[in-house]
Biotite code that builds the C-alpha atoms (Angstrom):
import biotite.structure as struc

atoms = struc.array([
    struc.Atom([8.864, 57.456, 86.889], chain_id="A", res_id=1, res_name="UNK", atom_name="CA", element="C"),
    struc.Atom([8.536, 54.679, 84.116], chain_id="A", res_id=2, res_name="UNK", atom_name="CA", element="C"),
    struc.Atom([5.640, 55.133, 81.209], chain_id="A", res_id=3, res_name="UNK", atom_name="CA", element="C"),
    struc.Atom([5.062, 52.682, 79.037], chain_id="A", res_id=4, res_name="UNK", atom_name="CA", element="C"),
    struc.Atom([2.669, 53.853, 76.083], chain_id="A", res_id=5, res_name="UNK", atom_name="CA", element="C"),
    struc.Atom([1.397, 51.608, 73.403], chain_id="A", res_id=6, res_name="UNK", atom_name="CA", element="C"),
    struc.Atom([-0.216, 52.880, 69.928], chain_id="A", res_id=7, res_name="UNK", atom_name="CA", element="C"),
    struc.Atom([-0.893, 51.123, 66.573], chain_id="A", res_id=8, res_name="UNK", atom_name="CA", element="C"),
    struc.Atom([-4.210, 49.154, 67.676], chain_id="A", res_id=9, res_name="UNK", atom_name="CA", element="C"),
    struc.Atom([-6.917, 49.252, 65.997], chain_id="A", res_id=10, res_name="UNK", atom_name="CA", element="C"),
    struc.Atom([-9.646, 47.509, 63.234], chain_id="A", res_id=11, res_name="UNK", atom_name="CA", element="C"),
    struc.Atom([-8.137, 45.321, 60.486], chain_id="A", res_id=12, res_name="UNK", atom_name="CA", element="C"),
    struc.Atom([-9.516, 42.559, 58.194], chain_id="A", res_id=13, res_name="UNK", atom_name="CA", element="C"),
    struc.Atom([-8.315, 38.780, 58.917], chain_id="A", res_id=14, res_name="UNK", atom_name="CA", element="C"),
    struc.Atom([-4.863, 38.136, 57.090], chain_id="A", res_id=15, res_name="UNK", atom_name="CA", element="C"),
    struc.Atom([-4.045, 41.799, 57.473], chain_id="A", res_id=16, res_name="UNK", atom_name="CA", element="C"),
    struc.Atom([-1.010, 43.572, 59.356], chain_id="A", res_id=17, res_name="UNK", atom_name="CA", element="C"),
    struc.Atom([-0.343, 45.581, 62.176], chain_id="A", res_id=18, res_name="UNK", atom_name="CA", element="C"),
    struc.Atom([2.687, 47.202, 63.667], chain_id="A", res_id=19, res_name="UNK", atom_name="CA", element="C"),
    struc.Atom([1.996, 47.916, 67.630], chain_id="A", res_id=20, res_name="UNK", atom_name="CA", element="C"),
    struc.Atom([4.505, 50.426, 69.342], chain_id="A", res_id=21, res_name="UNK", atom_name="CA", element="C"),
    struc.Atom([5.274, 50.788, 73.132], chain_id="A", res_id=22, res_name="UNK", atom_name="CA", element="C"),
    struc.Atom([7.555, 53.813, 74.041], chain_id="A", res_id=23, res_name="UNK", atom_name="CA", element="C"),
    struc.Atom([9.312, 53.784, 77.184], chain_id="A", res_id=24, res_name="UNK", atom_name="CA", element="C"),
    struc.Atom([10.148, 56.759, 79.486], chain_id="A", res_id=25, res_name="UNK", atom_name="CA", element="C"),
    struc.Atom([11.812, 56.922, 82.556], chain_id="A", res_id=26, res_name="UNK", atom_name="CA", element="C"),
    struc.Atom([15.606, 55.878, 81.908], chain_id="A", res_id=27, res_name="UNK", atom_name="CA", element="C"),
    struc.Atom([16.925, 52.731, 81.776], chain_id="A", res_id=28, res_name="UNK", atom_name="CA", element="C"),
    struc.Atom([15.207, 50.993, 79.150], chain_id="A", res_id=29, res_name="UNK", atom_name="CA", element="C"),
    struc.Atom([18.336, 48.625, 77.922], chain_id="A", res_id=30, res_name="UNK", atom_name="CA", element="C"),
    struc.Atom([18.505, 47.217, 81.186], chain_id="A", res_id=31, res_name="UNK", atom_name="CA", element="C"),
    struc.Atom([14.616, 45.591, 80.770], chain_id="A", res_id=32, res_name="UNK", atom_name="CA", element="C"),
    struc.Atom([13.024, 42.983, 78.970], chain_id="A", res_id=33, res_name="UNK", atom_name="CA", element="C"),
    struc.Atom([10.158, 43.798, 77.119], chain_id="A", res_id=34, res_name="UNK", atom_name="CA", element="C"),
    struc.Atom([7.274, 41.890, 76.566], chain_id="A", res_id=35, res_name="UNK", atom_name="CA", element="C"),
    struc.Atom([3.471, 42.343, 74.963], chain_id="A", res_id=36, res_name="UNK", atom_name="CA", element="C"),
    struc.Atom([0.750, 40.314, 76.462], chain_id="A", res_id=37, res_name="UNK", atom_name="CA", element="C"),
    struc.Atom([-2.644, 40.310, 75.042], chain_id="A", res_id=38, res_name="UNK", atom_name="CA", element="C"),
    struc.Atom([-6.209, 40.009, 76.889], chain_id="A", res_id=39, res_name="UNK", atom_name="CA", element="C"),
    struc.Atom([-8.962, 39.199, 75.248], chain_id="A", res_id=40, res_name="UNK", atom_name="CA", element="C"),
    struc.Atom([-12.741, 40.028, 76.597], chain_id="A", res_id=41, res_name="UNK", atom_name="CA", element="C"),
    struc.Atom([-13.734, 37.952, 79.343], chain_id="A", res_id=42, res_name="UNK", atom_name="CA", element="C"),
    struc.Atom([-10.315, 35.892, 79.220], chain_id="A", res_id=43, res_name="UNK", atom_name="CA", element="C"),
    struc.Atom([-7.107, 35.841, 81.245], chain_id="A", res_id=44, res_name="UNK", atom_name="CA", element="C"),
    struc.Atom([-3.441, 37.970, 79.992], chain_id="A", res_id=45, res_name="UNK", atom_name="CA", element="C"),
    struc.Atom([-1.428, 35.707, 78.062], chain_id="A", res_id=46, res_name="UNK", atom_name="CA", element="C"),
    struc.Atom([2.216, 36.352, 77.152], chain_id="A", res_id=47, res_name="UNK", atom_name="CA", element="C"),
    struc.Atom([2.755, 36.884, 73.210], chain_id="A", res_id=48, res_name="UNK", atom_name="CA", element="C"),
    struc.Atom([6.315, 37.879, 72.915], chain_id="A", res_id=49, res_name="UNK", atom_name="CA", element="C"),
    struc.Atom([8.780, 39.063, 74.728], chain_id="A", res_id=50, res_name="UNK", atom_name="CA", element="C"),
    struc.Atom([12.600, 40.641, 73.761], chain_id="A", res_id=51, res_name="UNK", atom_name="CA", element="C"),
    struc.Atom([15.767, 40.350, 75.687], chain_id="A", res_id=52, res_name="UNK", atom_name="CA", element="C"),
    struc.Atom([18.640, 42.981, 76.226], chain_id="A", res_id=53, res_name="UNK", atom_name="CA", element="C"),
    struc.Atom([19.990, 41.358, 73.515], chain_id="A", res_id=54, res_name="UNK", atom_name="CA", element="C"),
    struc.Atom([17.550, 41.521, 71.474], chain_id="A", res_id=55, res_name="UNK", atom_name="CA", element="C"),
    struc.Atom([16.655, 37.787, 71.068], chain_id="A", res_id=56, res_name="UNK", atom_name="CA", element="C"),
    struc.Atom([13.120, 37.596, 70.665], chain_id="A", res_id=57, res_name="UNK", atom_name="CA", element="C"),
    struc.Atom([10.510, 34.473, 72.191], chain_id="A", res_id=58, res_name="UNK", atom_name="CA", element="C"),
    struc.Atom([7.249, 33.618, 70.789], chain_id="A", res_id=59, res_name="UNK", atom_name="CA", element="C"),
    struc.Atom([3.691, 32.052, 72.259], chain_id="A", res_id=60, res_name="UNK", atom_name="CA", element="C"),
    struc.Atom([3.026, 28.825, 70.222], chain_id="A", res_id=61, res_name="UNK", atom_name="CA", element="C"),
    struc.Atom([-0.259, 30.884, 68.907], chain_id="A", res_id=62, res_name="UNK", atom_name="CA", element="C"),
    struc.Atom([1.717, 33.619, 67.220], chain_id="A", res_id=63, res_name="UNK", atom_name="CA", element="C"),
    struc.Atom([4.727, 32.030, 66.368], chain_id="A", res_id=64, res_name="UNK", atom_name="CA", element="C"),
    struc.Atom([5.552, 32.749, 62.180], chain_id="A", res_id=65, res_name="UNK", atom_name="CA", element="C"),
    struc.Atom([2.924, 35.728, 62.282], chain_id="A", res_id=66, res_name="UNK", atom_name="CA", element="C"),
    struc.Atom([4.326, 38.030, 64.362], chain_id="A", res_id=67, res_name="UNK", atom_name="CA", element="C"),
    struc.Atom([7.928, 39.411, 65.099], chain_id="A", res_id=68, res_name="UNK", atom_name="CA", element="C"),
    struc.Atom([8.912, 41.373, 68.164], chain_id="A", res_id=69, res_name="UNK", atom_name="CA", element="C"),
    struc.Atom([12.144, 44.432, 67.818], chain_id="A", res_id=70, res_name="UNK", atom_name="CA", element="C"),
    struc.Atom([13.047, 47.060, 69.864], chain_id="A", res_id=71, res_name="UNK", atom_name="CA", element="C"),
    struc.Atom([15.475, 49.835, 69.339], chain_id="A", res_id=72, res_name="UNK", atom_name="CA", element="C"),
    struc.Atom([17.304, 51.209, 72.440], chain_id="A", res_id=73, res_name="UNK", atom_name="CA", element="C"),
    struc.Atom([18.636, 54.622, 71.420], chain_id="A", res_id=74, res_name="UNK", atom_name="CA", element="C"),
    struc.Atom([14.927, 55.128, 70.759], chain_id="A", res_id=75, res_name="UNK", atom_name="CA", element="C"),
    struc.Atom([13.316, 53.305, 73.638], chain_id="A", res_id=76, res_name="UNK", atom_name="CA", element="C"),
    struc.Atom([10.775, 51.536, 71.650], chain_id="A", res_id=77, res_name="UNK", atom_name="CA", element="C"),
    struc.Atom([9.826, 47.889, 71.279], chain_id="A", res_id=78, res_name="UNK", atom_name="CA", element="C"),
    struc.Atom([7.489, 46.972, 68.316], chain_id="A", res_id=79, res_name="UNK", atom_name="CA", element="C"),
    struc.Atom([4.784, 43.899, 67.530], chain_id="A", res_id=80, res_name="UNK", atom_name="CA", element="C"),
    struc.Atom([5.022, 43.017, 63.958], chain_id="A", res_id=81, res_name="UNK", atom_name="CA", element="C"),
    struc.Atom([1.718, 40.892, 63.113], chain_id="A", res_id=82, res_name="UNK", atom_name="CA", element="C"),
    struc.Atom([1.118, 38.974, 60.006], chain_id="A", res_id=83, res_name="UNK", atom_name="CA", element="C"),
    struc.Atom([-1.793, 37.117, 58.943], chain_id="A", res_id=84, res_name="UNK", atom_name="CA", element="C"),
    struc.Atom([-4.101, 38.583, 61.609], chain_id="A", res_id=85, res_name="UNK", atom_name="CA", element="C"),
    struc.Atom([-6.623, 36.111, 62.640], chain_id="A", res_id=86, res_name="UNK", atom_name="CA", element="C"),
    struc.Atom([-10.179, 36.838, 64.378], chain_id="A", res_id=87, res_name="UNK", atom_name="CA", element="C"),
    struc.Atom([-9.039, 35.035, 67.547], chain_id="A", res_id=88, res_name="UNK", atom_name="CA", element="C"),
    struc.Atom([-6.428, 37.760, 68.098], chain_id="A", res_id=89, res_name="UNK", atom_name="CA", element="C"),
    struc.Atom([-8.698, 40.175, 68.957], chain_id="A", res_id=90, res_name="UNK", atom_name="CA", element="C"),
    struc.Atom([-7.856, 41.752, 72.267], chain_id="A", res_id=91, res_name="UNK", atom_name="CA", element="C"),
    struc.Atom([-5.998, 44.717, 74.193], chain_id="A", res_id=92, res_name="UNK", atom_name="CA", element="C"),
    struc.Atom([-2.723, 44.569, 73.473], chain_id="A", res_id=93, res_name="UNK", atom_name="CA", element="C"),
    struc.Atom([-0.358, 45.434, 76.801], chain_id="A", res_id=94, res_name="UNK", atom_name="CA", element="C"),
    struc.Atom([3.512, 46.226, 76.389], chain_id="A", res_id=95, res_name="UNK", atom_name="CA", element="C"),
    struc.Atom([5.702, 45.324, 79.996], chain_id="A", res_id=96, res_name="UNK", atom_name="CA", element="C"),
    struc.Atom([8.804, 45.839, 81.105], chain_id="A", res_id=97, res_name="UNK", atom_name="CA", element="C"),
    struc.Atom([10.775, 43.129, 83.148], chain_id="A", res_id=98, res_name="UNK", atom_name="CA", element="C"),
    struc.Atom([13.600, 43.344, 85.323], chain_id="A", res_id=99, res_name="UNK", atom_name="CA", element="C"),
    struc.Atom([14.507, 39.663, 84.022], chain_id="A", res_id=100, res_name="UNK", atom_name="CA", element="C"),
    struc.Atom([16.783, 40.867, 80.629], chain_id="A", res_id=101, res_name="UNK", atom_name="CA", element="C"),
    struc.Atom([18.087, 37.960, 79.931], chain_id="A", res_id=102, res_name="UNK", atom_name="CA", element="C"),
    struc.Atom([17.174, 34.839, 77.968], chain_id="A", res_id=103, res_name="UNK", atom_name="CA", element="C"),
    struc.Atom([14.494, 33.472, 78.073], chain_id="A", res_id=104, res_name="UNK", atom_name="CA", element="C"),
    struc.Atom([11.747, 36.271, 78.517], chain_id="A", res_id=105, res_name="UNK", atom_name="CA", element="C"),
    struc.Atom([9.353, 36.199, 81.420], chain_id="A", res_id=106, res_name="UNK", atom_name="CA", element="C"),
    struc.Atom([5.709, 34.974, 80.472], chain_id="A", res_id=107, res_name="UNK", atom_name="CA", element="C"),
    struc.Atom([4.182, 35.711, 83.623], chain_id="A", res_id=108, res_name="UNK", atom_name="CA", element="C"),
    struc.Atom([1.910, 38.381, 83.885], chain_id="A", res_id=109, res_name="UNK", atom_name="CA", element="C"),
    struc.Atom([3.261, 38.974, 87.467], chain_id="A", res_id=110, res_name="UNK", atom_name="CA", element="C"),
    struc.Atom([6.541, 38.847, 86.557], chain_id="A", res_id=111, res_name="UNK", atom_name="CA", element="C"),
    struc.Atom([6.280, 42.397, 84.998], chain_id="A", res_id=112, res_name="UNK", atom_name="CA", element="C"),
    struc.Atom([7.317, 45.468, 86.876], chain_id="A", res_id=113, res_name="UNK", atom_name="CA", element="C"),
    struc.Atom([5.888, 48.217, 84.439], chain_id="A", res_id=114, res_name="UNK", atom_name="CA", element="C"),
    struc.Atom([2.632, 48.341, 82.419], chain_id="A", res_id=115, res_name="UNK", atom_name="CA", element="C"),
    struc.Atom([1.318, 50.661, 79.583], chain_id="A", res_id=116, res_name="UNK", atom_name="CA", element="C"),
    struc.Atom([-1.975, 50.743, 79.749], chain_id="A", res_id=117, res_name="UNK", atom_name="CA", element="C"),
    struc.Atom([-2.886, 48.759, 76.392], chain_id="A", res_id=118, res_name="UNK", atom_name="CA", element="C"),
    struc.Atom([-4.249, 49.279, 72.823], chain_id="A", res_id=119, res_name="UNK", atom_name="CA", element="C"),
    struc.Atom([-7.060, 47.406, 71.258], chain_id="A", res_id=120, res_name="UNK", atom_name="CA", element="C"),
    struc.Atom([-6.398, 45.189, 67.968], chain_id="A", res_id=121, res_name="UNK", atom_name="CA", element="C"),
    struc.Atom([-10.100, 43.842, 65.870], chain_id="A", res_id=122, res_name="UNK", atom_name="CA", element="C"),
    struc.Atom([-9.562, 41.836, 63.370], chain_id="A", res_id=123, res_name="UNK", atom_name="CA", element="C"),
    struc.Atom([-12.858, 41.357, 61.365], chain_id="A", res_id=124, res_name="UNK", atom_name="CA", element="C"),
    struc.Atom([-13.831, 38.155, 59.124], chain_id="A", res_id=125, res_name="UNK", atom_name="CA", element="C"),
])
């Protein structure tokens, strides 16, 4: 049975950093895309990076040059690098696994097959 669970959320000042995790059980973690979505209160999911087999990484317009998405397969663990944390990225961060591995990355929420069941990143002004 696949797990995804994410850690690293949590309250940080606007232009700070963060460094999500999602670790993957369940076998066969090379063979997925990975991908973090974020949902913010009273808004829909929206795709904020996502990481191919190959580890060739895709960015939403809105995080692009702040954040950086890597994953390491012998440990089966994908990270969020964020940079320059802004107020409007507030929101529950989800990790997902895709069966689509290759390039590009999936941006549709229903696309996923696996969820983790999110952690929560405030930034503060």
């Amino acid at each position: 049975q696949v797990q995804l669970i994410e850690s690293g959320g949590g309250l940080v000042q606007a232009g700070g950093s963060l460094t999500l995790s999602c670790v993957y059980s369940g076998g066969g973690f090379g063979a997925y895309g990975m991908t973090w979505f974020r949902q913010a209160a009273g808004k829909e999911r929206e795709f904020v990076a996502g990481i191919t087999w190959s580890f060739n990484g895709d960015y939403s317009d809105s995080v692009q040059g702040r954040c950086s998405i890597s994953r390491d397969n012998a440990k089966n663990t994908v990270w969020l690098h964020m940079n320059g944390l802004k107020p409007e990225d507030t929101a529950t961060y989800y990790c997902a696994a895709d069966l689509n591995s290759s390039w590009p990355p999936s941006r549709r929420p229903d696309a996923m097959k696996y969820w983790g069941k999110g952690t929560l990143v405030t930034v503060s002004t």
